[in-house]
C-alpha positions as CSV (number, residue, x, y, z in Angstrom):
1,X,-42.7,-17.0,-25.6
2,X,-44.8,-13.7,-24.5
3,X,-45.1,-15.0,-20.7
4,X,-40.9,-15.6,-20.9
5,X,-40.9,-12.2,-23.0
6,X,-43.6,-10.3,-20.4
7,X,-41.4,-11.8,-17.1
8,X,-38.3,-10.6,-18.7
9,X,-39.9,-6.6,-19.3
10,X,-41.1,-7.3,-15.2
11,X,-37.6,-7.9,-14.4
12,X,-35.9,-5.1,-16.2
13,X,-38.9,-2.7,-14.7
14,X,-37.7,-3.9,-11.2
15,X,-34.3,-3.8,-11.6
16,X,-34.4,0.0,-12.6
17,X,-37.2,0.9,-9.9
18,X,-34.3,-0.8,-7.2
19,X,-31.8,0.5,-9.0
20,X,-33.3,4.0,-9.1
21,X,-34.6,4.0,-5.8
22,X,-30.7,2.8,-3.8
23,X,-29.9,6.0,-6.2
24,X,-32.1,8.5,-4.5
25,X,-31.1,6.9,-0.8
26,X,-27.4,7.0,-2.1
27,X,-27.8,10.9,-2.6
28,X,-29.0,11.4,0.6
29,X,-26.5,9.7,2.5
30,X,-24.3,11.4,0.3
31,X,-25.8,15.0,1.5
32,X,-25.8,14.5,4.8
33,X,-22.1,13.0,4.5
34,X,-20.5,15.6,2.7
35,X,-22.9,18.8,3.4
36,X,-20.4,19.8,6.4
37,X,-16.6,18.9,4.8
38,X,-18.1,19.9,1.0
39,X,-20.5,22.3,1.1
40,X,-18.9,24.3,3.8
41,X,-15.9,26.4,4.0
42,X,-14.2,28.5,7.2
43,X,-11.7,30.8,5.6
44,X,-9.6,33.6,7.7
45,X,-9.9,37.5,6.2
46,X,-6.9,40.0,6.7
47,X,-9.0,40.7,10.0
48,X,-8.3,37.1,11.3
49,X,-12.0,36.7,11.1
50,X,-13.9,33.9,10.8
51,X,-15.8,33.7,7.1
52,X,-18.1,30.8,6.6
53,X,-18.6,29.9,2.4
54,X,-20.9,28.3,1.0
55,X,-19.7,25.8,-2.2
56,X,-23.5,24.2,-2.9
57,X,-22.6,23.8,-6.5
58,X,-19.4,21.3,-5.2
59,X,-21.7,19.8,-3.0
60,X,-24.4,18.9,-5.8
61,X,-21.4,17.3,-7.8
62,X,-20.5,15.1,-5.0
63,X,-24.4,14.0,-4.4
64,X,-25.0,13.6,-7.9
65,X,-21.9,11.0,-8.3
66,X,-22.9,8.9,-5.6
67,X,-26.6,8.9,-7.0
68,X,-25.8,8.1,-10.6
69,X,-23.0,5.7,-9.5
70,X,-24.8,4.1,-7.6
71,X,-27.7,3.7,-10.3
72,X,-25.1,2.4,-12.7
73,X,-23.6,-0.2,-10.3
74,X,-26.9,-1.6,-9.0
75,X,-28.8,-1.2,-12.9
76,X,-26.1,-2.6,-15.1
77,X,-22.7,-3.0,-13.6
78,X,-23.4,-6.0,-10.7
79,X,-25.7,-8.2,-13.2
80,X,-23.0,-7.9,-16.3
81,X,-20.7,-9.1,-13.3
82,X,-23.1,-11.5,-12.2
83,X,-23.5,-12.6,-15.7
84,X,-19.8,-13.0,-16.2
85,X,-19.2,-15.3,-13.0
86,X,-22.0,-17.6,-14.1
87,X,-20.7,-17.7,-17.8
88,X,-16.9,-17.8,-16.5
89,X,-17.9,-21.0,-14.1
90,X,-19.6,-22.6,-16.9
91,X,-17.0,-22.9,-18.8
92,X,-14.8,-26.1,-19.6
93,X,-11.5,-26.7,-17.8
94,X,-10.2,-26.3,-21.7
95,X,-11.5,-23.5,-22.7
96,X,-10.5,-21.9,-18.9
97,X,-6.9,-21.7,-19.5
98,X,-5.1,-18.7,-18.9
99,X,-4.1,-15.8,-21.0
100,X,-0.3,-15.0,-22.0
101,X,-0.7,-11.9,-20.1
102,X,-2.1,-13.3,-17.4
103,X,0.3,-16.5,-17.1
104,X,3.3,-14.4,-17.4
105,X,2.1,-10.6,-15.6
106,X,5.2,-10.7,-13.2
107,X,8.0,-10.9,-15.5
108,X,6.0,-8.3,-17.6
109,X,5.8,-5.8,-14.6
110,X,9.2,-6.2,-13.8
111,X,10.8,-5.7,-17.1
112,X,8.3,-2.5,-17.4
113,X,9.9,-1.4,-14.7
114,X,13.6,-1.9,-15.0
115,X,13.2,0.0,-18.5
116,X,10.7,2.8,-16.7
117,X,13.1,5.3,-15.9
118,X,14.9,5.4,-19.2
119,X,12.1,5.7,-20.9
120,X,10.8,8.4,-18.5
121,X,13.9,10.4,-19.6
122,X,13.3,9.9,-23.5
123,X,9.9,11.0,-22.8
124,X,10.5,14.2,-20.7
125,X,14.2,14.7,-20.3
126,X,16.5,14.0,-17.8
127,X,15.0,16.9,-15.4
128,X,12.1,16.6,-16.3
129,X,11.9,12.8,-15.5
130,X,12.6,13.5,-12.1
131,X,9.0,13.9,-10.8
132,X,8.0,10.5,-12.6
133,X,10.6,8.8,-11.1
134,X,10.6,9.9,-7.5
135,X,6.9,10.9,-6.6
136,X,5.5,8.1,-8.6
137,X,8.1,5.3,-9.5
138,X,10.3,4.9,-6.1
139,X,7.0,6.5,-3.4
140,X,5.1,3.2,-5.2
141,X,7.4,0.9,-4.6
142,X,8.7,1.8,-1.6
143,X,4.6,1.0,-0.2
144,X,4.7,-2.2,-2.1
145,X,7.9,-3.2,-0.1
146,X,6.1,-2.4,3.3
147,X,3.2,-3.8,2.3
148,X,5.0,-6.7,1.3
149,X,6.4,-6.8,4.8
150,X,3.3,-6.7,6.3
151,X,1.5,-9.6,4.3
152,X,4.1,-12.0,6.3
153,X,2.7,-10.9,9.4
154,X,-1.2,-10.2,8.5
155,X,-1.4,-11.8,5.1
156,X,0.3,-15.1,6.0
157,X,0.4,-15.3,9.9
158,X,-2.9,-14.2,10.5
159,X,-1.8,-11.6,13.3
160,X,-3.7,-8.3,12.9
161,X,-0.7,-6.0,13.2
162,X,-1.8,-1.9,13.7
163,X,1.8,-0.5,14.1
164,X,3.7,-1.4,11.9
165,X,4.7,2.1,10.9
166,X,7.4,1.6,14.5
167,X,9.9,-1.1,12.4
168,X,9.7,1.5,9.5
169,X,10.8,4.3,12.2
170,X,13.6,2.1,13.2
171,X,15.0,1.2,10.3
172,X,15.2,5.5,9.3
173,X,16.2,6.3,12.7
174,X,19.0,3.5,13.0
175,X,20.5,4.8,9.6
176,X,19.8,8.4,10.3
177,X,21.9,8.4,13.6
178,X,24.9,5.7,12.7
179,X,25.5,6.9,9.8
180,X,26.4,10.9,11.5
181,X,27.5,9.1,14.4
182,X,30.0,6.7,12.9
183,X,30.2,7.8,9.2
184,X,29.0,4.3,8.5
185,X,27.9,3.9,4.7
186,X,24.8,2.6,3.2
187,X,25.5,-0.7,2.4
188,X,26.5,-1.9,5.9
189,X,24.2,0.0,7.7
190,X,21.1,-1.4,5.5
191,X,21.0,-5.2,6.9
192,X,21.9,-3.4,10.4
193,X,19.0,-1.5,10.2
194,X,17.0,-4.5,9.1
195,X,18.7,-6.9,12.3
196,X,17.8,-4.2,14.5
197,X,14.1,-3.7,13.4
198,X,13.7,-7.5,13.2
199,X,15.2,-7.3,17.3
200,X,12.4,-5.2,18.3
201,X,10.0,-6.8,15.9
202,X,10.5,-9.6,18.9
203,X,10.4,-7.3,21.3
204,X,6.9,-6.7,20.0
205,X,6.2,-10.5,19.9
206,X,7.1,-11.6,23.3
207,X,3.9,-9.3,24.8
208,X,1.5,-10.3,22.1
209,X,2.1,-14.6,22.4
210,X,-0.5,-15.1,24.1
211,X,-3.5,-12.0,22.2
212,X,-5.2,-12.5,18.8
213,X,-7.6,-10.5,17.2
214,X,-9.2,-7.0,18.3
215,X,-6.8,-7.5,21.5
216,X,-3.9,-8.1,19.2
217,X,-4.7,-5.3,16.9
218,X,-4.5,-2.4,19.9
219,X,-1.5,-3.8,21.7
220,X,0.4,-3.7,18.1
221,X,-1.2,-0.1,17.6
222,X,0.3,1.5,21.4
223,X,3.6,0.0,20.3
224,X,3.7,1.8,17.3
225,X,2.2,4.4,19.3
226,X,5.1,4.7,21.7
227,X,7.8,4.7,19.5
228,X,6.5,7.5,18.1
229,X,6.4,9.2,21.7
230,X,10.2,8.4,22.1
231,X,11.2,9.5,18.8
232,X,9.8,12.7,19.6
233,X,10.5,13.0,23.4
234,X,14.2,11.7,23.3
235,X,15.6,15.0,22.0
236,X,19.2,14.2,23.4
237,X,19.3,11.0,20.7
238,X,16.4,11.7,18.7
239,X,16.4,15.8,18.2
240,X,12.2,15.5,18.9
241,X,10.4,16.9,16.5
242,X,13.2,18.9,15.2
243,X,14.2,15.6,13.1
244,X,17.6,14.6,12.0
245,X,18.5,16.5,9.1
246,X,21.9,16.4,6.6
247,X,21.6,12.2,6.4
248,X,24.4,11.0,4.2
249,X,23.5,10.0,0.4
250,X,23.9,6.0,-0.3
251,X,26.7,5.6,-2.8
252,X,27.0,2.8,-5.7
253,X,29.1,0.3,-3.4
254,X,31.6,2.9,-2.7
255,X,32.6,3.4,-6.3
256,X,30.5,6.2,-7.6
257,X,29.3,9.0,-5.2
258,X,26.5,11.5,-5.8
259,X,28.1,14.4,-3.7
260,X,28.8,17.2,-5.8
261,X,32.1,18.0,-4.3
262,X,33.3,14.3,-4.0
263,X,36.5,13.5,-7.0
264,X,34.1,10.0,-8.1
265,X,30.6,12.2,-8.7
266,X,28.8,9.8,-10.9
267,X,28.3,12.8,-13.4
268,X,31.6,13.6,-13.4
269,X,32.9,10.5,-14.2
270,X,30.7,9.6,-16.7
271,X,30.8,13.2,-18.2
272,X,27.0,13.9,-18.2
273,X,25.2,16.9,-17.0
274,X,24.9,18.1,-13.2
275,X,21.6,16.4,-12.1
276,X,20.0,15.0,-9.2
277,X,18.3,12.7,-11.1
278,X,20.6,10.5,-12.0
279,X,20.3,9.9,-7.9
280,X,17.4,9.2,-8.0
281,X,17.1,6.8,-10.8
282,X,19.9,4.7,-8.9
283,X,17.3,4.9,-6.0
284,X,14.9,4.0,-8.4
285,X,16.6,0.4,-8.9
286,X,17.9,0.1,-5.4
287,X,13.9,-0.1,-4.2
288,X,13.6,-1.7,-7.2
289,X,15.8,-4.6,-6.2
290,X,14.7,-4.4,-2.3
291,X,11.2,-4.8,-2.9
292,X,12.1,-8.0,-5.4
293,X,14.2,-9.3,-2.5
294,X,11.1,-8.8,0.0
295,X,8.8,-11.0,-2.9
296,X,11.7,-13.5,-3.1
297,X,12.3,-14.1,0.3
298,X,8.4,-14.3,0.7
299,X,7.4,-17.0,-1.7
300,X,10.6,-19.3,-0.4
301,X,9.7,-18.8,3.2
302,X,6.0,-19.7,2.2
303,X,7.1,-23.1,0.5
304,X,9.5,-23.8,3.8
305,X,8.4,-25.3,6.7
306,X,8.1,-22.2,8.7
307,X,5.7,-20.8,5.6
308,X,3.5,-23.6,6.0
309,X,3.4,-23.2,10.4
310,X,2.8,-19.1,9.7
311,X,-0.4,-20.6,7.5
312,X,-1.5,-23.2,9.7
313,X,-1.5,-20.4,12.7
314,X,-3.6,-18.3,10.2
315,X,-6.1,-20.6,9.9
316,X,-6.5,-22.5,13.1
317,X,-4.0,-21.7,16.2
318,X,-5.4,-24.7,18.4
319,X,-5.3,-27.0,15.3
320,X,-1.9,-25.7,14.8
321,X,-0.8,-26.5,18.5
322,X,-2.9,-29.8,18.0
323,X,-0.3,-31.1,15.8
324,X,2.8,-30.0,17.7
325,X,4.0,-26.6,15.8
326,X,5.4,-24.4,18.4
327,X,3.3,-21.2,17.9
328,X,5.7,-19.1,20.2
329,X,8.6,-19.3,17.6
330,X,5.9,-19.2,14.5
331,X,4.6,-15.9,15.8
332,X,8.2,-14.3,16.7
333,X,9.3,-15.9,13.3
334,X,6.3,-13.9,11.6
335,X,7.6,-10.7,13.0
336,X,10.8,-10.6,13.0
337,X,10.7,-11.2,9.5
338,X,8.0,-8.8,8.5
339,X,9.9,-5.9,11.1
340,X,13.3,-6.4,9.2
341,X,11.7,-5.8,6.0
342,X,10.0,-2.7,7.0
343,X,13.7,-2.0,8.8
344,X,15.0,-2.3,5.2
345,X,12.1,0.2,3.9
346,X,12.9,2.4,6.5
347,X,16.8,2.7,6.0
348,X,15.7,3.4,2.0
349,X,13.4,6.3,3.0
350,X,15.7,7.9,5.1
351,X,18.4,7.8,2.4
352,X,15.6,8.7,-0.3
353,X,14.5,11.9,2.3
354,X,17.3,13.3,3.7
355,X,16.0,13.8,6.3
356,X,13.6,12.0,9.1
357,X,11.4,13.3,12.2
358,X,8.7,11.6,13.7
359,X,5.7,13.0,11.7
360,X,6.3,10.6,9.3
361,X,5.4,7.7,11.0
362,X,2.2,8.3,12.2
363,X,-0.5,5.9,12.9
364,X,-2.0,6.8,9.5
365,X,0.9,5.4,7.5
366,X,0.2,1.8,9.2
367,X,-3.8,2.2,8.4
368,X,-2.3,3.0,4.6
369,X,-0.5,0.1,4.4
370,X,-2.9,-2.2,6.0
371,X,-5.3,-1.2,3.5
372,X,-2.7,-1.8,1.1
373,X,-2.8,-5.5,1.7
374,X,-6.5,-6.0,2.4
375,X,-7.0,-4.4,-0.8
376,X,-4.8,-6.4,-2.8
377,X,-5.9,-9.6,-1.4
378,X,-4.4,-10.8,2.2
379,X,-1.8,-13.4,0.9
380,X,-1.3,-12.0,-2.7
381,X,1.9,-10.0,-3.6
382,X,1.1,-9.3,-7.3
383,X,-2.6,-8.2,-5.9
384,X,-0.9,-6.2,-3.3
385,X,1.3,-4.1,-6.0
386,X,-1.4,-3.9,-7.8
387,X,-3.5,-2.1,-4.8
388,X,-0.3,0.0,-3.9
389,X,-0.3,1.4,-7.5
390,X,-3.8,1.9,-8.0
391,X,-3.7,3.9,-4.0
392,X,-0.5,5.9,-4.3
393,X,-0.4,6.1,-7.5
394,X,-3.9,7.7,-8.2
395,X,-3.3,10.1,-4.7
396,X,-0.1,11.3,-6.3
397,X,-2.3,11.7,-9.7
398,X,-4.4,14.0,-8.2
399,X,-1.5,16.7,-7.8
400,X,-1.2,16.5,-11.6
401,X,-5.0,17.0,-12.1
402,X,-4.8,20.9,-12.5
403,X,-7.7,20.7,-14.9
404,X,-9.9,20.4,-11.9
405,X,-9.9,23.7,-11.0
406,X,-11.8,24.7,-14.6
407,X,-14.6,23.0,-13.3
408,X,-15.0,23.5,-9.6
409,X,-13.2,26.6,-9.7
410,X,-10.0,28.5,-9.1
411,X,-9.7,27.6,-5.2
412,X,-10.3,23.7,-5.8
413,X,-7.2,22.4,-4.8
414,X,-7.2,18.5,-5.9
415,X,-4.6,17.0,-3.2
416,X,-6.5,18.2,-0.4
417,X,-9.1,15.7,-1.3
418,X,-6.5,12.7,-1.4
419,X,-7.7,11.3,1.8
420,X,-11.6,11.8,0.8
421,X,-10.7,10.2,-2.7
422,X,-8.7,7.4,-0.7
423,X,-11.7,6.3,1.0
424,X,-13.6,6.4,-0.7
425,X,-12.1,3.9,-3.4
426,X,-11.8,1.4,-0.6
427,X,-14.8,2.1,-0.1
428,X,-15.7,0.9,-3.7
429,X,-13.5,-1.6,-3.9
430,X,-14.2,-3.8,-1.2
431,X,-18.0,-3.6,-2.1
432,X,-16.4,-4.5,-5.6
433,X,-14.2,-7.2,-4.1
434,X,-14.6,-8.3,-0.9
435,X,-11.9,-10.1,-0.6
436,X,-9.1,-8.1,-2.3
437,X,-8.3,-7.5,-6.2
438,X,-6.9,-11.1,-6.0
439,X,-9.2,-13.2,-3.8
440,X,-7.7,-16.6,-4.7
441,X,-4.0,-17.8,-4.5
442,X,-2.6,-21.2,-4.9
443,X,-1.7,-23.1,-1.4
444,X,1.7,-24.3,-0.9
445,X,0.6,-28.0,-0.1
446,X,-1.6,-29.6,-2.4
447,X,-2.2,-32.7,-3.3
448,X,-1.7,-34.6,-7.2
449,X,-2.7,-31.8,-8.2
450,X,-2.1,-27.7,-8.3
451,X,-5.1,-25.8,-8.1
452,X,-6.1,-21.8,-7.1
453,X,-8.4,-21.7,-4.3
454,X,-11.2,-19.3,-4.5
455,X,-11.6,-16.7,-1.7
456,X,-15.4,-17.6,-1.3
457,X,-13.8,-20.8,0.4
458,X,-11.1,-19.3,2.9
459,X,-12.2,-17.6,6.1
460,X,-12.2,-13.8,5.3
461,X,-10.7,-13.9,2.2
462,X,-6.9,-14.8,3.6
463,X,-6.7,-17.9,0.6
């Protein structure tokens, strides 16, 4: 009992010496990282000169975080997770069974969400509801819907796809333009704008057949690339970088409008207060009911033949060709599908906006996205709405986090940091999980019996 007692005090002295010493090496990574974007400062005086400040007492936050969390995660956080695996593993198939949560989480979240705008107004009033709503209820969803998109392509295809943001472009500009143009409503223009992003998501395809991988990946990336340069150098269509501004409000199927000055205003009719939320609540739903579309249409396609060809392709394209699947039309199939749905996005945002210019669809909103679904678990749509609330969701928190500036000061402004604060949670969350917040999913072929697969099984993570 002493020698078992005496290895066990050995151990824990170890542990905490590592744990302790990836600390210190953690802080100075973390100095030299951050000494330069933290620590200092260029400001402009009235005299348009340049003022260098120094902010060593932000900079020793920043170091001291990464130190202690890193203590924290090497000393007690990986062996209680370690401890958990092995004790979750050892368990009995009866006493595995899943939770009631757990078993029924989707039909949770959705009902959460169809009653989350009128509770938003109970909670804060009709105007006051409007900043929940928009900036944190319909900005969420509409990522989850691209991301969505872009799992048929990377999650379930396999094709690493870096410009996606260009289908997203099309769908806005298609509805943007037609809709001054022609005077073309909402409701026929949003599967237009969807046909036409799905046209040049084959467009896209043709080029790629015959690329995979790193190859793959830049090809996609100039596409998305250049229709950014033709958004902004075909003024005649396009206005540049001007944008196209004054883009027609969707309607509720023609029946209700939300112009003020139209006879059928939806207050109006209904006789409630002059509001624009009441806009944006029915936007609320309309994303709402797009992104559900984009989940339904995913998990039928994956149980269809075509589903089944987009994951062989993942795994193994000459084993795929091996047993006769025609990997030309699997890999148009793939992004034609995953195009219209970011078409679809698209045509939603440039309702939501009002307006559309090519700054918002840079090549950072693809990198967002993409880390959207490697976060969530490449293959895993409620792992990927997960990761699409806990990334926008906690970016758009940080505008809300006024408190901040008591402790680092009156100039601390928290949303600058968003990107910093962005990657950095990737950062801990793929050392965290590796292979996404949900790293198994259940195949769609099995055989007598149903089972999840584990990612530490699939090849990086895909399930």
């Amino acid at each position: 009992m002493s020698n078992i007692s005496n290895t066990h005090e050995s151990a824990g002295r170890n542990l905490t010496a590592r744990a302790l010493r990836e600390g210190f090496f953690a802080a100075l990574v973390a100095l030299g990282l951050f000494v330069l974007f933290v620590g200092l400062e260029t400001t402009q005086n009235i005299r348009n000169e340049l003022v260098l400040n120094q902010r060593w007492g932000l900079l020793a936050v920043f170091v001291i975080v990464a130190a202690v969390g890193r203590f924290l995660s090497v000393a007690y956080i990986r062996p209680w997770m370690a401890a958990r695996k092995a004790a979750a593993t050892s368990k009995a198939p009866a006493e595995a069974e899943e939770s009631f949560f757990k078993r029924n989480f989707s039909k949770i979240a959705i009902a959460a969400l169809l009653v989350y705008p009128p509770l938003m107004v109970m909670l804060f009033g009709v105007q006051g509801s409007l900043k929940w709503v928009d900036n944190f209820g319909i900005q969420i969803l509409i990522y989850v819907m691209l991301a969505w998109g872009l799992n048929i392509v990377v999650g379930l295809a396999g094709l690493l796809d870096l410009g996606y943001v260009a289908f997203y472009a099309v769908g806005a500009y298609s509805y943007a333009l037609l809709s001054q143009q022609f005077g073309l409503s909402f409701w026929v223009l949003l599967p237009l704008s969807g046909i036409l992003a799905a046209f040049w998501g084959i467009i896209l395809g043709f080029p790629v057949l015959r690329l995979k991988g790193d190859y793959l990946a830049i090809v996609t990336l100039a596409f998305g690339e250049i229709i950014r340069l033709v958004l902004i150098n075909w003024t005649e269509v396009t206005r540049g970088t001007f944008g196209v501004s004054g883009i027609p409000k969707a309607s509720v199927f023609g029946i209700w409008s939300f112009d003020v000055g139209a006879a059928n205003y939806f207050p109006k009719v209904f006789g409630l207060a002059m509001s624009s939320a009441y806009y944006k609540i029915f936007l609320f739903y309309l994303i709402l009911a797009l992104a559900l579309l984009t989940a339904y249409v995913t998990i039928r396609l994956r149980r269809m033949p075509i589903g089944r060809a987009w994951e062989a392709l993942r795994e193994d394209e000459i084993a795929c060709r091996s047993l006769g699947i025609n990997t030309v039309t699997t890999k148009l199939t793939a992004f034609a599908t995953g195009a219209m749905f970011g078409g679809f996005a698209g045509s939603f945002f440039a309702v939501r906006q009002g307006f559309v210019s090519p700054e918002s669809f840079v090549f950072l909103e693809s990198a967002i996205i993409l880390a959207i679904v490697v976060l969530g678990g490449m293959g895993s749509l409620v792992g990927i709405a997960i990761a699409a609330v806990v990334m926008i969701g906690g970016t758009e928190l940080l505008r809300e986090m006024q408190f901040l500036k008591q402790i680092f000061g009156p100039e601390f402004t928290p949303e600058l940091y968003r990107m910093l604060i962005f990657g950095l949670a990737m950062v801990i969350v793929m050392v965290w999980k590796p292979r996404g917040f949900v790293g198994s999913r259940e195949p769609t072929a099995f055989l007598k019996e149903r089972k999840a697969v584990s990612g530490t099984f699939t090849t990086e993570g895909h399930g």
